[in-house]
VOTORKE-667783 format. One record per residue: residue number from 1; residue in three letters; x, y, z of N, C-alpha, C in turn. Coordinates in pm, whole numbers, plus 50000, padded with zeros to 5 digits. Example, Ala and Ser with C-alpha at 12.3 -4.5 7.8 and 13.67 -1.06 7.14 Angstrom:
residues 2
+-----+------+-------+-------+-------+-------+-------+-------+-------+-------+-------+
! pos ! code !    nx !    ny !    nz !   cax !   cay !   caz !    cx !    cy !    cz !
+-----+------+-------+-------+-------+-------+-------+-------+-------+-------+-------+
!   1 !  ala ! 51319 ! 49431 ! 50780 ! 51230 ! 49550 ! 50780 ! 51320 ! 49670 ! 50780 !
!   2 !  ser ! 51285 ! 49775 ! 50708 ! 51367 ! 49894 ! 50714 ! 51290 ! 50003 ! 50787 !
+-----+------+-------+-------+-------+-------+-------+-------+-------+-------+-------+
This chain:
residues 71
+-----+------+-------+-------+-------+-------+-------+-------+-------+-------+-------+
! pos ! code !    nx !    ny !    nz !   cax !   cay !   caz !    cx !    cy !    cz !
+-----+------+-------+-------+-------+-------+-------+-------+-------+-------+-------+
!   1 !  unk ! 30793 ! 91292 ! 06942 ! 30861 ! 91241 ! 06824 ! 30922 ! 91105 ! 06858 !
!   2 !  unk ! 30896 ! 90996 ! 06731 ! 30982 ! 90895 ! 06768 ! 31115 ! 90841 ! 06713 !
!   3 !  unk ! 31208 ! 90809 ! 06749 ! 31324 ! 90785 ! 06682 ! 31344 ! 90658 ! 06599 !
!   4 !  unk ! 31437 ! 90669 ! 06513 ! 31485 ! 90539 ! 06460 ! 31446 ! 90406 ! 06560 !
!   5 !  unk ! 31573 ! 90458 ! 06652 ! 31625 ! 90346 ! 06798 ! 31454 ! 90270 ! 06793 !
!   6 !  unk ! 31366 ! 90360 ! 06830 ! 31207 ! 90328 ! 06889 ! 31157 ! 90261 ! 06814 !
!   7 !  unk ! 31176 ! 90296 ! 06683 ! 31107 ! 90184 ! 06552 ! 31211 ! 90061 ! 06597 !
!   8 !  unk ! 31312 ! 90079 ! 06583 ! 31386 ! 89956 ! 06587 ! 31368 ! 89881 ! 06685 !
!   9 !  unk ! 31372 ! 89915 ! 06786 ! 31298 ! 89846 ! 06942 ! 31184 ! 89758 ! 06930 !
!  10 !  unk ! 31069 ! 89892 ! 06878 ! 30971 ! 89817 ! 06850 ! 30973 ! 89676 ! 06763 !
!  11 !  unk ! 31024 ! 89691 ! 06665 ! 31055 ! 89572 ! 06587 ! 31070 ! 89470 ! 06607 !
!  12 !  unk ! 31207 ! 89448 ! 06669 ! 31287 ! 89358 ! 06765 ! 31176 ! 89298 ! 06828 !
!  13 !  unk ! 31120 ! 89398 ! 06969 ! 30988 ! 89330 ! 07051 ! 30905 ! 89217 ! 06967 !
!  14 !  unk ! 30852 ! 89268 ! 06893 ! 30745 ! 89219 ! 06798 ! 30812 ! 89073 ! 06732 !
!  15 !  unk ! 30881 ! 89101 ! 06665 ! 30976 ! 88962 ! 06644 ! 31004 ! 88878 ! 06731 !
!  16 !  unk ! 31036 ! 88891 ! 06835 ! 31080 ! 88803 ! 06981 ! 30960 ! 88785 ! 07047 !
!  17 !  unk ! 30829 ! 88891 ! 07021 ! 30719 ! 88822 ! 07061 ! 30637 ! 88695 ! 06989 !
!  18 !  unk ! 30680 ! 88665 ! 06858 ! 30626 ! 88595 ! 06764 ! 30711 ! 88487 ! 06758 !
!  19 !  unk ! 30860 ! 88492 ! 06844 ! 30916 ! 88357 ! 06838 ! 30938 ! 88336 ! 06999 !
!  20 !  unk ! 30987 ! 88359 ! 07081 ! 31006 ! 88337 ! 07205 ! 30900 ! 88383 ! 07334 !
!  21 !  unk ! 30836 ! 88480 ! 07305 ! 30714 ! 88544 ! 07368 ! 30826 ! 88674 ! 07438 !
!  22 !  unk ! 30741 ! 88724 ! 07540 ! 30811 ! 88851 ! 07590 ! 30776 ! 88855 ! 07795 !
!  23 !  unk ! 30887 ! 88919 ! 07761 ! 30877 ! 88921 ! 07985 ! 30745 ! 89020 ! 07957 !
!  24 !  unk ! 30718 ! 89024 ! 08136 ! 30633 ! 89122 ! 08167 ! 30669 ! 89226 ! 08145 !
!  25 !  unk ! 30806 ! 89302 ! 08144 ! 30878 ! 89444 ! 08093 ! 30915 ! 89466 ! 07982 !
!  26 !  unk ! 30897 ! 89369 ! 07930 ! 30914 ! 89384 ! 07744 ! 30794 ! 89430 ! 07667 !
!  27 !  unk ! 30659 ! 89321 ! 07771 ! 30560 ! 89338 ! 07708 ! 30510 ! 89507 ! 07743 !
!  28 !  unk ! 30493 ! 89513 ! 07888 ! 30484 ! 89682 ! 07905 ! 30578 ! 89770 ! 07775 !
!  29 !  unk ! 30704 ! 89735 ! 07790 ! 30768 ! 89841 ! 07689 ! 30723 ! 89844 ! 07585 !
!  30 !  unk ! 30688 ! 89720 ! 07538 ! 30632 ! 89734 ! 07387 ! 30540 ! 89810 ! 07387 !
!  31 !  unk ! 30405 ! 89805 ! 07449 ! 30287 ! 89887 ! 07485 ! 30324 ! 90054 ! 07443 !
!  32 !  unk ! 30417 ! 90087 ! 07577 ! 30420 ! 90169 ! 07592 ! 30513 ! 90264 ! 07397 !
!  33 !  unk ! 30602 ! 90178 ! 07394 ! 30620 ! 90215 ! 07234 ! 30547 ! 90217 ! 07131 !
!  34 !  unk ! 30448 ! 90154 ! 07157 ! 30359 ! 90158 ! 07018 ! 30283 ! 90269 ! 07038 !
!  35 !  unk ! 30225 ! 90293 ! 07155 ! 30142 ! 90401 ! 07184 ! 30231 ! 90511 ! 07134 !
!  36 !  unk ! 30355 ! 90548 ! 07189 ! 30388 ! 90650 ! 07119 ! 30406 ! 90680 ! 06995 !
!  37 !  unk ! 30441 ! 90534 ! 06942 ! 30443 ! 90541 ! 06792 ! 30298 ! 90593 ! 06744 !
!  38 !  unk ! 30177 ! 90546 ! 06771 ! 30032 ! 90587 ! 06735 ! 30035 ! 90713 ! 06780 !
!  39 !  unk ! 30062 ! 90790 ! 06875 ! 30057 ! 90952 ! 06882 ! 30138 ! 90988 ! 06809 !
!  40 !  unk ! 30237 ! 91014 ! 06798 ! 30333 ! 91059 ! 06690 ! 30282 ! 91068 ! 06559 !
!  41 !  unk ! 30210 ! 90938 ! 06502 ! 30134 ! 90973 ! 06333 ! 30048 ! 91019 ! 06376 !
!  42 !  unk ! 29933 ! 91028 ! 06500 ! 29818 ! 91090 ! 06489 ! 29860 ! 91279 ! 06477 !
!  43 !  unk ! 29955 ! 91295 ! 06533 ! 30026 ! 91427 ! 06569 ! 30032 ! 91481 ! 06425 !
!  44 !  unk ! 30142 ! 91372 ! 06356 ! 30200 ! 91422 ! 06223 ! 30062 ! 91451 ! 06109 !
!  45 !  unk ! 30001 ! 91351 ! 06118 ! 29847 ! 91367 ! 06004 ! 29793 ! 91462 ! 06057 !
!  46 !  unk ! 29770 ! 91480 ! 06180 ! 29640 ! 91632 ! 06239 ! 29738 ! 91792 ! 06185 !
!  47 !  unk ! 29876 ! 91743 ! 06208 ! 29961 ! 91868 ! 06184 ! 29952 ! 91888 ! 05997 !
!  48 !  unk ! 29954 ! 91806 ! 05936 ! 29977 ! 91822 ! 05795 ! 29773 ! 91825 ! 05728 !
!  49 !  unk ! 29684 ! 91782 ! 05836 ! 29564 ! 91861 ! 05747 ! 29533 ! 91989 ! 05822 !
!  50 !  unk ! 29591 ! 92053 ! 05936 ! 29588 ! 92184 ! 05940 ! 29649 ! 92241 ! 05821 !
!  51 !  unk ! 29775 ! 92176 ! 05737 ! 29804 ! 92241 ! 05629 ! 29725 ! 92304 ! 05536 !
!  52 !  unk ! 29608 ! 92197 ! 05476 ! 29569 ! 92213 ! 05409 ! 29467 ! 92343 ! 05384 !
!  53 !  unk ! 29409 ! 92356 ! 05315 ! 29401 ! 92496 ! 05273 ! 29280 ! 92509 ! 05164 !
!  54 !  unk ! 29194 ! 92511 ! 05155 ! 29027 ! 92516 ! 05026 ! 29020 ! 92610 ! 04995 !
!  55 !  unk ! 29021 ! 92613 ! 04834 ! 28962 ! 92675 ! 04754 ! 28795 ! 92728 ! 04781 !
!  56 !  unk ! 28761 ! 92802 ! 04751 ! 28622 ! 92817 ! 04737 ! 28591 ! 92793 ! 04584 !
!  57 !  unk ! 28488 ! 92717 ! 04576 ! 28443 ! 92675 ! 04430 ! 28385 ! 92814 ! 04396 !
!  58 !  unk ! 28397 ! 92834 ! 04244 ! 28325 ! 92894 ! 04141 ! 28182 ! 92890 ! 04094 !
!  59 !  unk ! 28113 ! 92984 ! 04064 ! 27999 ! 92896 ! 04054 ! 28014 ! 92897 ! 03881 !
!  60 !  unk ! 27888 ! 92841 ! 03861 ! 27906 ! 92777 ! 03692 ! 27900 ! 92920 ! 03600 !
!  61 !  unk ! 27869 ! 93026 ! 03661 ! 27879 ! 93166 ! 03558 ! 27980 ! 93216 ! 03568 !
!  62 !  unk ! 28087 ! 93191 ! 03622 ! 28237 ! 93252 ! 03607 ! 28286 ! 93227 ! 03515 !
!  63 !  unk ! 28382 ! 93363 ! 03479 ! 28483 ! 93374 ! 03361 ! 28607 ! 93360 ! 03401 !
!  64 !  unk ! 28621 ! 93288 ! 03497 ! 28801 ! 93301 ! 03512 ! 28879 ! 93223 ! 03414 !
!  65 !  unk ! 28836 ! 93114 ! 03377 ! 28892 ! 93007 ! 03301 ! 28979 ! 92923 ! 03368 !
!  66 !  unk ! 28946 ! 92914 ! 03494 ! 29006 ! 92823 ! 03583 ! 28907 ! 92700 ! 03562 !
!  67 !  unk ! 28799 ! 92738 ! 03597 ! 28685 ! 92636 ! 03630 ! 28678 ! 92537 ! 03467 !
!  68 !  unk ! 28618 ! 92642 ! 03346 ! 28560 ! 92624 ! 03311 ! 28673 ! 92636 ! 03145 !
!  69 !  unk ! 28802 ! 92579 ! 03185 ! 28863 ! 92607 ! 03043 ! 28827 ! 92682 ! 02915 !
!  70 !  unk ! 28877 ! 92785 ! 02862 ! 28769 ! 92771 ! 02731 ! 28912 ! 92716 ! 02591 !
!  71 !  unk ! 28826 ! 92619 ! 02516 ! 28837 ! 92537 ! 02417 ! 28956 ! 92589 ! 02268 !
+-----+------+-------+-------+-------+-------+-------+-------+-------+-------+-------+
């Protein structure tokens, strides 16, 4: 998981890399923060389409009136 602080870090880095550049330990840290930032959403998206959950379609001769409203 990443925190506020980590977004905010990251930020900062990124900004100070675009005006002043960054040490060699800034630039590692940054690295190393973004990567976690990129696992963390890959984590959160893989965790939320295990959510998901399919229907099995109907075929076109069903009466439920799910599929196939009647009028």
């Amino acid at each position: 998981m990443i925190s506020e602080e980590n977004i905010k870090r990251i930020n900062e880095l990124a900004k100070k890399q675009k005006t002043v550049g960054l040490t060699p330990q800034e630039a590692e840290e940054q690295q190393f923060l973004r990567r976690l930032y990129v696992e963390t959403i890959k984590k959160n998206l893989k965790n939320s389409l295990e959510q998901l959950k399919f229907q099995k379609r109907h075929n076109h001769q069903c009466s439920c009136g799910h599929c196939h409203p009647k009028n």
